[in-house]
KOLMI-860639 format. One record per residue: residue number from 1; residue in three letters; x, y, z of N, C-alpha, C in turn. Coordinates in pm, 1 decimal. Layout:
[NUM, 'ALA', [X, Y, Z], [X, Y, Z], [X, Y, Z]]
...
This chain:
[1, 'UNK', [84.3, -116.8, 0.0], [0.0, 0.0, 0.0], [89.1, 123.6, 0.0]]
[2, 'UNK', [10.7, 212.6, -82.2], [135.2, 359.4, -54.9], [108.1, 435.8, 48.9]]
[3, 'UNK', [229.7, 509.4, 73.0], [156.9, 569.4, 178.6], [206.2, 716.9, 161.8]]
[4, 'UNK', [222.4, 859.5, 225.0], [267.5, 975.8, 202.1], [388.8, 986.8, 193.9]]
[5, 'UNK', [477.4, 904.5, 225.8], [613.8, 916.1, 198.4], [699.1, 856.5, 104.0]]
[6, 'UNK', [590.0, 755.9, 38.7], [674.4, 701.9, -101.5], [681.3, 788.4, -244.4]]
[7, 'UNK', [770.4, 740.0, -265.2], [806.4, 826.0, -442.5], [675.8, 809.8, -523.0]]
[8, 'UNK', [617.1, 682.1, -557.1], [529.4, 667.1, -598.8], [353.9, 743.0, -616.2]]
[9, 'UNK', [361.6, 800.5, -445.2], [205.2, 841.6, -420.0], [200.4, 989.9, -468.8]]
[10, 'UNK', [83.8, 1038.8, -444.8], [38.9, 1119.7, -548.6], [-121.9, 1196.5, -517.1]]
[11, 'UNK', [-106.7, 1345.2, -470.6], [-239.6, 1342.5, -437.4], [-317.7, 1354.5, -585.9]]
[12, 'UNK', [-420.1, 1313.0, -577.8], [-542.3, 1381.5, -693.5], [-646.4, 1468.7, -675.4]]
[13, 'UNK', [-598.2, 1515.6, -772.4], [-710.5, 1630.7, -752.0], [-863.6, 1625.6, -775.5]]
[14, 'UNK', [-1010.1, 1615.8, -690.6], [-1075.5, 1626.3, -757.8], [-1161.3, 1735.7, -733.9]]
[15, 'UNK', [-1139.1, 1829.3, -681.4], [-1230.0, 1932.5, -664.7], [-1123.0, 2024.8, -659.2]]
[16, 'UNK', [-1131.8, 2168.3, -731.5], [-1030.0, 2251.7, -721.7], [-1009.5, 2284.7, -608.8]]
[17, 'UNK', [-897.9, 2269.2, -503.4], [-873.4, 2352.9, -380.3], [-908.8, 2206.3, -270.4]]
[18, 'UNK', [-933.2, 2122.9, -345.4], [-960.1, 1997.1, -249.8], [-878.2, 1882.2, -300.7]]
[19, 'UNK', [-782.8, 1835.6, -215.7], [-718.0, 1697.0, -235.5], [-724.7, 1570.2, -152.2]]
[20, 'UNK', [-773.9, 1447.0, -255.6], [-827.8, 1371.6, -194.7], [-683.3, 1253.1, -167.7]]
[21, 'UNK', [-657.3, 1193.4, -49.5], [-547.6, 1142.3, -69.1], [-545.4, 955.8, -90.6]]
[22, 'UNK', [-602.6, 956.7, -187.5], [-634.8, 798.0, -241.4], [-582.5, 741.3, -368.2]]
[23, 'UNK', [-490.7, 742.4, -387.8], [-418.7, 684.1, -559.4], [-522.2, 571.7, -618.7]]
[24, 'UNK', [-607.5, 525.1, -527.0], [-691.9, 364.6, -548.2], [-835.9, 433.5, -591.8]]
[25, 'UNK', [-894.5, 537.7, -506.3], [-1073.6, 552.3, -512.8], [-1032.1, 716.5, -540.1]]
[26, 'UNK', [-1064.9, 761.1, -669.6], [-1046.5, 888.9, -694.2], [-1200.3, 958.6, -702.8]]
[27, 'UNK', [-1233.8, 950.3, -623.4], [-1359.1, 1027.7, -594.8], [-1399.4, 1100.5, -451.0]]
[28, 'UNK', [-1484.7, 1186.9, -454.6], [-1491.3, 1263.6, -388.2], [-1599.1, 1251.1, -257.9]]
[29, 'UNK', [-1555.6, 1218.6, -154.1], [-1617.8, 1159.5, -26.1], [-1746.7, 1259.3, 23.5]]
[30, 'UNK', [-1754.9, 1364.8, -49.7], [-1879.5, 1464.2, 1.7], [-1928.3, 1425.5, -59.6]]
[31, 'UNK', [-1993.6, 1374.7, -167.7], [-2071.3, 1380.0, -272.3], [-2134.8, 1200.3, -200.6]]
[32, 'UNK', [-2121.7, 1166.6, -85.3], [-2184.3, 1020.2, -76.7], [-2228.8, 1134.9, 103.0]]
[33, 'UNK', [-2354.2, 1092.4, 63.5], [-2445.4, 1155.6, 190.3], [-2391.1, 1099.5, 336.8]]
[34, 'UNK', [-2385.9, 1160.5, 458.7], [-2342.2, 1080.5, 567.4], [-2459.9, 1148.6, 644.9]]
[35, 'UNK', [-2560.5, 1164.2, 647.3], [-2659.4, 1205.6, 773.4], [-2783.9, 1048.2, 757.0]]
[36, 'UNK', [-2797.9, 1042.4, 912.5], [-2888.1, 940.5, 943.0], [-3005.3, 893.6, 848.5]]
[37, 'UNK', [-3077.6, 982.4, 832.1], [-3175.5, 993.8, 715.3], [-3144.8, 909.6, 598.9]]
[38, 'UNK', [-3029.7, 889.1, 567.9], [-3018.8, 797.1, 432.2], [-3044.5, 676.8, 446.0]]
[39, 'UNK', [-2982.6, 613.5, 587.7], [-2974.6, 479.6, 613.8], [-3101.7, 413.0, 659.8]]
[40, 'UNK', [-3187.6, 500.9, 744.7], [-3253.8, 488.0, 792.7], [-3399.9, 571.1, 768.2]]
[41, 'UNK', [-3496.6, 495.0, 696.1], [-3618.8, 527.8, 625.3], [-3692.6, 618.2, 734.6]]
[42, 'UNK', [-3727.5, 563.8, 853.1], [-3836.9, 610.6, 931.5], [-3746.3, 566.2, 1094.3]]
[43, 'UNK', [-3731.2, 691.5, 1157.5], [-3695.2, 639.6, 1248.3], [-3816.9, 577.6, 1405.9]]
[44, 'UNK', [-3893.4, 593.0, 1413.9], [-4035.7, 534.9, 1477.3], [-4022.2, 398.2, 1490.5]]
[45, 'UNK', [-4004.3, 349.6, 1350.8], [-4005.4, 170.1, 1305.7], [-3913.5, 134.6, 1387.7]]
[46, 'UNK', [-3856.0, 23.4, 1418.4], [-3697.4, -67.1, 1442.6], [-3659.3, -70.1, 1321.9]]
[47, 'UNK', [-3488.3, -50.5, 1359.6], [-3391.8, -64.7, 1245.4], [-3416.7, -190.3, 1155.9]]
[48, 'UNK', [-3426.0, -273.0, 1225.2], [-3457.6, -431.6, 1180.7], [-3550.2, -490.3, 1244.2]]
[49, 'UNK', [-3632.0, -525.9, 1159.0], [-3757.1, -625.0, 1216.2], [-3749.2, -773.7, 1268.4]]
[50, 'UNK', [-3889.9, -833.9, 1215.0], [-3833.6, -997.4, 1249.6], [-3839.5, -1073.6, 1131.6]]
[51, 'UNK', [-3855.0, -1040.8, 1036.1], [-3826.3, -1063.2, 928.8], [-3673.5, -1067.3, 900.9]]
[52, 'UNK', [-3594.3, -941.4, 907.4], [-3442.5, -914.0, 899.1], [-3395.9, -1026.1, 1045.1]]
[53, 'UNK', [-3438.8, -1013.4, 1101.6], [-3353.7, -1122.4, 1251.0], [-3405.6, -1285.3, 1235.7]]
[54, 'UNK', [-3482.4, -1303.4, 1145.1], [-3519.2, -1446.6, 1113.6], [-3402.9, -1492.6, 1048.0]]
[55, 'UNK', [-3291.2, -1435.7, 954.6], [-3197.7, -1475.4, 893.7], [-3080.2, -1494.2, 979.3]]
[56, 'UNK', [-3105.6, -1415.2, 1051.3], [-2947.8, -1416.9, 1190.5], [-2985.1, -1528.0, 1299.7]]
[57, 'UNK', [-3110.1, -1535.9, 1336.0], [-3152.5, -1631.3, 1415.2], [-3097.2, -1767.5, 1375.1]]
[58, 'UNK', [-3184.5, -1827.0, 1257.8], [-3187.9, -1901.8, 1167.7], [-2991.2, -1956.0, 1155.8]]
[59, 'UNK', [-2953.7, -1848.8, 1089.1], [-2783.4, -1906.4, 1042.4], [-2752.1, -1917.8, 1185.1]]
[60, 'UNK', [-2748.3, -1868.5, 1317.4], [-2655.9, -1868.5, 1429.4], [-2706.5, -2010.0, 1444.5]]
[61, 'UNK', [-2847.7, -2083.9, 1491.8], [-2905.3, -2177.3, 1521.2], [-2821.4, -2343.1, 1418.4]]
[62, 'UNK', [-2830.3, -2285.3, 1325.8], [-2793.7, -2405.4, 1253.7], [-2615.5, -2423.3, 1246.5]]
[63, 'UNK', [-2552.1, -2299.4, 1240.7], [-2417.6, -2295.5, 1261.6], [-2359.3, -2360.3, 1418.8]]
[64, 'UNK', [-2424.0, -2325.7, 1540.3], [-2404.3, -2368.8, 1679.7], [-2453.7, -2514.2, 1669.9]]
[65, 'UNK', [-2566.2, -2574.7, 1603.3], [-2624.3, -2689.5, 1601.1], [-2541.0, -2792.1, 1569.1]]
[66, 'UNK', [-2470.6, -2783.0, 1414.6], [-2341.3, -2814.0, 1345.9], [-2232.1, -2832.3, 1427.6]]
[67, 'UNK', [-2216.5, -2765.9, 1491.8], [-2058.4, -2759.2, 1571.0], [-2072.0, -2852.0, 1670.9]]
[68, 'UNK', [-2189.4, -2836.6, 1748.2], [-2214.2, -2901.5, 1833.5], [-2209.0, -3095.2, 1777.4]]
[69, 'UNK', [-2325.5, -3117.4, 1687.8], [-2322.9, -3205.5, 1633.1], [-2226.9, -3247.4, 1580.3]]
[70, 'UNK', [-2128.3, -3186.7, 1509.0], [-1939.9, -3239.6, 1444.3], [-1854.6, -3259.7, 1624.3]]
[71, 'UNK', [-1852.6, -3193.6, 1697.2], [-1803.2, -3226.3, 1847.7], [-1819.4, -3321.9, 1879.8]]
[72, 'UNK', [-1983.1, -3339.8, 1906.5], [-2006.6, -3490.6, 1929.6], [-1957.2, -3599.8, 1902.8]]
[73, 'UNK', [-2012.3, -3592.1, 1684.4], [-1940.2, -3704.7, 1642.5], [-1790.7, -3732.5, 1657.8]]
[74, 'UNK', [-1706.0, -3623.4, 1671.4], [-1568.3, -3619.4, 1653.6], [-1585.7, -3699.7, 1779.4]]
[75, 'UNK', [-1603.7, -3682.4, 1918.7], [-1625.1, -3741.8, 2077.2], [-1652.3, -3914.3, 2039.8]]
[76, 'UNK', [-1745.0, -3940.9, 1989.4], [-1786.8, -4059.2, 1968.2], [-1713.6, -4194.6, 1857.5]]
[77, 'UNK', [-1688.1, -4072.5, 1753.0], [-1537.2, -4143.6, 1622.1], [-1459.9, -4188.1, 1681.1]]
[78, 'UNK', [-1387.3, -4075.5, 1807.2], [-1265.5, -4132.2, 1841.0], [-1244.7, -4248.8, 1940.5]]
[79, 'UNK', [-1375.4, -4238.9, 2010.7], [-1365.2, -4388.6, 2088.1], [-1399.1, -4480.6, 2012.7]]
[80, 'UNK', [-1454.2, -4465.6, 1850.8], [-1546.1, -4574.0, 1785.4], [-1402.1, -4615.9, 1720.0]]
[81, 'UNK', [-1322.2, -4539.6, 1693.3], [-1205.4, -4574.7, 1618.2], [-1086.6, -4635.1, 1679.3]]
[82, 'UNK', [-1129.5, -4638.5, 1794.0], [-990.1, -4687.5, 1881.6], [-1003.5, -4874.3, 1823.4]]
[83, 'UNK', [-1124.8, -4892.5, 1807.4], [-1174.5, -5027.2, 1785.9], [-1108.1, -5076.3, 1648.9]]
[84, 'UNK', [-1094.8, -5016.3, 1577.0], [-1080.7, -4999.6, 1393.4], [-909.6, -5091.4, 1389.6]]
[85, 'UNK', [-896.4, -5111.0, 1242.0], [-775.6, -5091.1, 1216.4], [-683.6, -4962.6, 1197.7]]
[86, 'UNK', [-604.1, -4896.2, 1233.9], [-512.7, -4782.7, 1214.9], [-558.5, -4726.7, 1076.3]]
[87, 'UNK', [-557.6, -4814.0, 951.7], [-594.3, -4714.3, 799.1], [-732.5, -4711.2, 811.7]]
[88, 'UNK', [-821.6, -4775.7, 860.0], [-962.7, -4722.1, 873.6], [-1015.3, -4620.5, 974.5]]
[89, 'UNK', [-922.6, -4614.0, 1101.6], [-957.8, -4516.2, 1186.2], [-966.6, -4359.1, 1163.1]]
[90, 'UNK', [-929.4, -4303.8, 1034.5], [-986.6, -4214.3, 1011.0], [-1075.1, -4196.4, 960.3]]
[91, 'UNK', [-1146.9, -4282.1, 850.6], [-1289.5, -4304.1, 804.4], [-1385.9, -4312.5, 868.1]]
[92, 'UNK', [-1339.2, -4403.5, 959.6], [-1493.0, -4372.4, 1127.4], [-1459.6, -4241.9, 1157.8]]
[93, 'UNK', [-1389.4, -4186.5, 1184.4], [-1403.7, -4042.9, 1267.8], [-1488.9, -3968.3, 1194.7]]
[94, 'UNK', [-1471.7, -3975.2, 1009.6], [-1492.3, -3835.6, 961.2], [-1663.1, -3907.5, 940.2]]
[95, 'UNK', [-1676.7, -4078.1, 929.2], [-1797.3, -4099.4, 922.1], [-1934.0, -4030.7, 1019.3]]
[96, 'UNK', [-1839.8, -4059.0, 1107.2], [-1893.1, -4022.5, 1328.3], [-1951.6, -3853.3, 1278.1]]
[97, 'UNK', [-1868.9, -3780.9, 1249.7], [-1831.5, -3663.8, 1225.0], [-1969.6, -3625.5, 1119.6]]
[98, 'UNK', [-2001.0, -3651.2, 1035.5], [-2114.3, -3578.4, 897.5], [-2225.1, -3657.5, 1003.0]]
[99, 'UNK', [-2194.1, -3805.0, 1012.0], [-2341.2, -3833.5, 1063.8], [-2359.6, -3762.7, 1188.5]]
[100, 'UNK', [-2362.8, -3696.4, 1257.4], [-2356.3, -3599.4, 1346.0], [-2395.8, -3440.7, 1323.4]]
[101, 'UNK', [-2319.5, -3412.0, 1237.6], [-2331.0, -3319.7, 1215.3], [-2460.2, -3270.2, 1116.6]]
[102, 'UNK', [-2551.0, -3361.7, 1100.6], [-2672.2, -3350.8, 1057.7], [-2771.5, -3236.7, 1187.3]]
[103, 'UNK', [-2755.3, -3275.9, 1274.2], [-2828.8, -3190.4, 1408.4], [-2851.7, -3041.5, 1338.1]]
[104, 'UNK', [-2714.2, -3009.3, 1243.5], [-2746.4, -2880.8, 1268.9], [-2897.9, -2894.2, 1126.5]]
[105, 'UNK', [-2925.1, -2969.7, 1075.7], [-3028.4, -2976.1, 968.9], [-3163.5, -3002.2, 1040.1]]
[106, 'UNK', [-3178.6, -3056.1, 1135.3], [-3299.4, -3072.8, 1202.5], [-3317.0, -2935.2, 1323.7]]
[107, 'UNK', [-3206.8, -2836.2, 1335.0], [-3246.5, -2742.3, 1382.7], [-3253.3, -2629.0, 1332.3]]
[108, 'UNK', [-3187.3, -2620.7, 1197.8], [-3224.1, -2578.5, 1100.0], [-3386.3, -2535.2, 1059.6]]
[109, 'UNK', [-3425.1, -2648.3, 1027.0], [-3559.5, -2646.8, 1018.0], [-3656.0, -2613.1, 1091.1]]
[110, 'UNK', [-3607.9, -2639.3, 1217.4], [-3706.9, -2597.9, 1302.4], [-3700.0, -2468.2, 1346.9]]
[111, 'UNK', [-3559.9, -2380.2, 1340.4], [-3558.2, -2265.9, 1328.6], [-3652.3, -2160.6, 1216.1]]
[112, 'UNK', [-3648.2, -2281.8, 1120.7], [-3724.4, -2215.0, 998.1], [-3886.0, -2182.1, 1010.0]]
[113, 'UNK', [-3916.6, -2308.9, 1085.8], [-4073.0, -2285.5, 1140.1], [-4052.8, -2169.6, 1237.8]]
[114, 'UNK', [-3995.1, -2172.5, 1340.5], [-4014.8, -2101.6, 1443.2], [-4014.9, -1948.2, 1399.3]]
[115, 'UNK', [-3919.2, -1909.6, 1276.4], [-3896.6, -1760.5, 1220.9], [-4050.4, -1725.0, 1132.7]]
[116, 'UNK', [-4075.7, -1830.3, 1001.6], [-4187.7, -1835.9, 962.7], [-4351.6, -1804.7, 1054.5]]
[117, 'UNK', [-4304.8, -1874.5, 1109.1], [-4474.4, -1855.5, 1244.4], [-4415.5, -1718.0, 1289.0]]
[118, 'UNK', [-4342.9, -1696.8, 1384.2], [-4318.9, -1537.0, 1406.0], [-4320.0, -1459.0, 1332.5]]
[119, 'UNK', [-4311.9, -1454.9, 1214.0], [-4380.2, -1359.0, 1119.0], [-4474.9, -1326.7, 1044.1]]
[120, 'UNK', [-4537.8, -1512.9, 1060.8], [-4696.1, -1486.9, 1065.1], [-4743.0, -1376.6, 1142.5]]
[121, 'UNK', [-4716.2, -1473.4, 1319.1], [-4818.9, -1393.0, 1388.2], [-4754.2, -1228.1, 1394.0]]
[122, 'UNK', [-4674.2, -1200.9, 1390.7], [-4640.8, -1060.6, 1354.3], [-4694.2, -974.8, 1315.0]]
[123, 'UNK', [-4699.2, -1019.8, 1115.3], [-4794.9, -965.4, 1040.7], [-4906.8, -1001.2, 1089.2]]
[124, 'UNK', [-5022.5, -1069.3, 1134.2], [-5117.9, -1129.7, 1134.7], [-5168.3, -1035.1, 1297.5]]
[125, 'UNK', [-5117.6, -967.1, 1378.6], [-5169.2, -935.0, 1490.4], [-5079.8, -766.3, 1470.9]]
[126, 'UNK', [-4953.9, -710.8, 1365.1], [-4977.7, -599.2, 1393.8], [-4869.7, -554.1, 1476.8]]
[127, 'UNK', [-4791.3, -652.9, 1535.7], [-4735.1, -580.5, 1640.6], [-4590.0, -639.9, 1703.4]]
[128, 'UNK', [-4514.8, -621.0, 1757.1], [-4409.4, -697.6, 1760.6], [-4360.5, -679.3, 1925.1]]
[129, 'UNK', [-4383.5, -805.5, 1985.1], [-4383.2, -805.9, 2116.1], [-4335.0, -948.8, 2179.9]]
[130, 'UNK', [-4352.7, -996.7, 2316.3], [-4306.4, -1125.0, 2364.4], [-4383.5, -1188.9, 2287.7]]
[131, 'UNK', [-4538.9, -1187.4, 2299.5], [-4623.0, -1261.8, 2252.7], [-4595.1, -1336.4, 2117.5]]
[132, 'UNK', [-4529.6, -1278.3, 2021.8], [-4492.9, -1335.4, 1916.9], [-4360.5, -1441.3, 1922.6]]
[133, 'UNK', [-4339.5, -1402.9, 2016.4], [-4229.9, -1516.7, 2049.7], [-4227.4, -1632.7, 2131.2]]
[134, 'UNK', [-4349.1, -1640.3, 2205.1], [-4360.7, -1744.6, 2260.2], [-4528.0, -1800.8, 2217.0]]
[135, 'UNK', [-4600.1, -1770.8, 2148.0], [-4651.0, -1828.0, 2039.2], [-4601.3, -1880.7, 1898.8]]
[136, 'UNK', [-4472.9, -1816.3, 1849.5], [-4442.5, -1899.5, 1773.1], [-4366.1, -2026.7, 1781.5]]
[137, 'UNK', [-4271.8, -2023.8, 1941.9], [-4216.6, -2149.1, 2023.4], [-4309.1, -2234.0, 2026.0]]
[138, 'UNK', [-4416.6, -2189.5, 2053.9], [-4511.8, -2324.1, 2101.8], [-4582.5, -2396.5, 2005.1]]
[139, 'UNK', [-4648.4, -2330.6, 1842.8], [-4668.4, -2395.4, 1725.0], [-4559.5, -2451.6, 1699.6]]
[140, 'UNK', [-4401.5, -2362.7, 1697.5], [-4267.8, -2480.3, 1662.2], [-4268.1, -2658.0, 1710.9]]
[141, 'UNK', [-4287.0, -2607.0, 1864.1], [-4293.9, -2736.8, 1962.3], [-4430.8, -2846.4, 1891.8]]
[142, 'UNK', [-4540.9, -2787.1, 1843.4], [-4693.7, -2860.9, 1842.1], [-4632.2, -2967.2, 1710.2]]
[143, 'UNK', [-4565.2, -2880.3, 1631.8], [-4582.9, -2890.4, 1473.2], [-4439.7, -3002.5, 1476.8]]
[144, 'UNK', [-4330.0, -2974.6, 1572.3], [-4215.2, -3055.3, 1567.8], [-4298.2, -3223.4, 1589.5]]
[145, 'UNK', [-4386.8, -3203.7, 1689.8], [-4368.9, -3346.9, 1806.5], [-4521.8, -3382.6, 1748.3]]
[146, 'UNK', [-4592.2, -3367.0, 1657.3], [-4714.7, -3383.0, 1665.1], [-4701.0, -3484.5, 1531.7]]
[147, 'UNK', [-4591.4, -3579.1, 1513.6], [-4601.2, -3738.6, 1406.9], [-4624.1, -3830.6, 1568.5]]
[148, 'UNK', [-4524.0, -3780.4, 1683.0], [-4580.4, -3853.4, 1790.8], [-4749.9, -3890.6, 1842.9]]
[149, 'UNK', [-4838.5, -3818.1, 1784.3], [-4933.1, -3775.2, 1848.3], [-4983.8, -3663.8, 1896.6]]
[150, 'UNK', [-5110.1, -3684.3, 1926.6], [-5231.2, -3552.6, 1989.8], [-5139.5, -3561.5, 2122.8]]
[151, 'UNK', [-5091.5, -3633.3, 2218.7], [-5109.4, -3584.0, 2353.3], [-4895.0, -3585.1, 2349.7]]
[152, 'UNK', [-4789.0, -3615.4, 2252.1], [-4697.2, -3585.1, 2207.2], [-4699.8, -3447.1, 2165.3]]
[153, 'UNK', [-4768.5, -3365.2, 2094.2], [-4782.8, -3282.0, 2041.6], [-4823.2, -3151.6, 2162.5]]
[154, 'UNK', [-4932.6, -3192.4, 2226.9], [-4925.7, -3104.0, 2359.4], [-4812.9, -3093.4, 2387.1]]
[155, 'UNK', [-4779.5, -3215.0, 2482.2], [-4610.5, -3181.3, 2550.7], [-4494.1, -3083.1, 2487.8]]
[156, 'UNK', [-4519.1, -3113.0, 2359.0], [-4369.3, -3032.0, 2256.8], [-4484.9, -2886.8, 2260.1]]
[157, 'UNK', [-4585.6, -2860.9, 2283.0], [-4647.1, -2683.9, 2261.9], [-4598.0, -2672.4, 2410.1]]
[158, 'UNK', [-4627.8, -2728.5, 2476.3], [-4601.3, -2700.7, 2659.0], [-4423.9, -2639.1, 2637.0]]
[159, 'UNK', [-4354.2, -2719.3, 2613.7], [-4198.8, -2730.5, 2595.1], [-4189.7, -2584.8, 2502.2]]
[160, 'UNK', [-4218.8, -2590.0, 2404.8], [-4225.1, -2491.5, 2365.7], [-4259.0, -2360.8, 2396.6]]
[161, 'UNK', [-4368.9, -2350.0, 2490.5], [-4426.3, -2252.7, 2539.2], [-4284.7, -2173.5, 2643.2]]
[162, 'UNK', [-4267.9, -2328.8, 2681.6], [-4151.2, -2255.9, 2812.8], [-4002.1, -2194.4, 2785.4]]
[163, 'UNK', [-4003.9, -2266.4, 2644.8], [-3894.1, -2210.8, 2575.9], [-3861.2, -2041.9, 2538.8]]
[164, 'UNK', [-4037.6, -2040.2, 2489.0], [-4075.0, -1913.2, 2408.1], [-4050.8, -1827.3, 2528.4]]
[165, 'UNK', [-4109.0, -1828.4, 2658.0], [-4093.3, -1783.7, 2744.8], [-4001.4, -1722.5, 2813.6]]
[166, 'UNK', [-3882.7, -1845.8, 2821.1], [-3752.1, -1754.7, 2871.8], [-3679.9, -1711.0, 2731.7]]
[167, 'UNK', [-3680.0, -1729.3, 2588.7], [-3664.8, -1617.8, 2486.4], [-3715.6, -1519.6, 2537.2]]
[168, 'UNK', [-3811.4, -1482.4, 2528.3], [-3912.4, -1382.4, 2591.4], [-3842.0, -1272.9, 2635.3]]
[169, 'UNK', [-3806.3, -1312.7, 2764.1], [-3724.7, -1266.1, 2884.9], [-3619.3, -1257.0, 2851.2]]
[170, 'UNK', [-3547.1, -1325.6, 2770.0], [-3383.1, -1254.8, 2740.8], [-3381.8, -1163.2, 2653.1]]
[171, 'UNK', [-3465.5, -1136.0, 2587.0], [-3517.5, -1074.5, 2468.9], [-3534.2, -901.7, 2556.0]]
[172, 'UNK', [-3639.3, -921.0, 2684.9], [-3697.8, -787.5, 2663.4], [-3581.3, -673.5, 2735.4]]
[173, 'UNK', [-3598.6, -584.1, 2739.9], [-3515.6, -493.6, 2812.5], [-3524.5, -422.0, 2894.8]]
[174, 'UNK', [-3670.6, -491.8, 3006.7], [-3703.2, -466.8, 3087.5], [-3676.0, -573.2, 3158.5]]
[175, 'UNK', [-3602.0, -520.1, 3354.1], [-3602.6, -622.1, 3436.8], [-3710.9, -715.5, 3456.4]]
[176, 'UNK', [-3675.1, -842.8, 3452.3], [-3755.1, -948.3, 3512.9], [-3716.4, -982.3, 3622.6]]
């Protein structure tokens, strides 16, 4: 990179009486707006909704799920491999390892319901509060556990409910 003391650099000129000191981006840094107003449409709204945090939710959930799940298997390979011959003991590990690391695909998904329903009820009631978050935990929970059954399906809305709940609470920014 150049910098002010090499032979090479060079201011440019682009405004008479103004020098910009960039040999790389020869343009002129006033001419790109810097007041709040640009970035930000309406300030009343939230910067980001739950729509925009369904994508951050979503990737953190399935990325932590993954890791967790490759840990595991890696945990489980390596005692499964102690069993192996020496040239196969790395094939169980990395086997241990993907089959494992599926977790993060089943929470994946269920992240996907859980963002989807919260933006149902979102749009659908108007308003963006706990309530949307621990109603959409608890359809997550109904809709996960409900191939078990009607009274499976309770339990996973219950579970859910309690989930949604302490989200809820870490969520608000008022003491609990």
């Amino acid at each position: 990179m150049l910098e002010d003391g090499d032979k090479n650099f060079q201011y440019i000129n682009t405004l008479p009486g103004y020098t910009y000191d960039s040999p790389y981006i020869p343009q002129n840094p006033n001419a790109i707006p810097n007041n709040d107003g640009y970035i930000y449409f309406n300030i009343e709204k939230p910067v980001r909704g739950r729509f925009e945090h369904s994508f951050f939710e979503t990737g953190i959930a399935i990325l932590a799920a993954s890791g967790l799940g490759a840990f595991r298997g890696f945990v489980q390979g390596k005692e499964a491999a102690l069993s192996h011959p020496p040239k196969l003991r790395r094939i169980v590990l990395i086997n241990h390892v993907v089959k494992r690391s599926k977790l993060g695909n089943m929470v994946g998904v269920l992240a996907t319901v859980y963002a989807a329903t919260g933006i149902a009820l979102a749009t659908h009631r108007n308003k963006e509060d706990a309530g949307n978050t621990i109603g959409a935990a608890a359809v997550t929970g109904f809709a996960y556990s409900i191939p078990g059954g009607l009274q499976k399906a309770i339990i996973g809305s219950l579970v859910g409910l309690c989930i949604g709940s302490v989200l809820a609470m870490a969520q608000s920014s008022r003491s609990w």
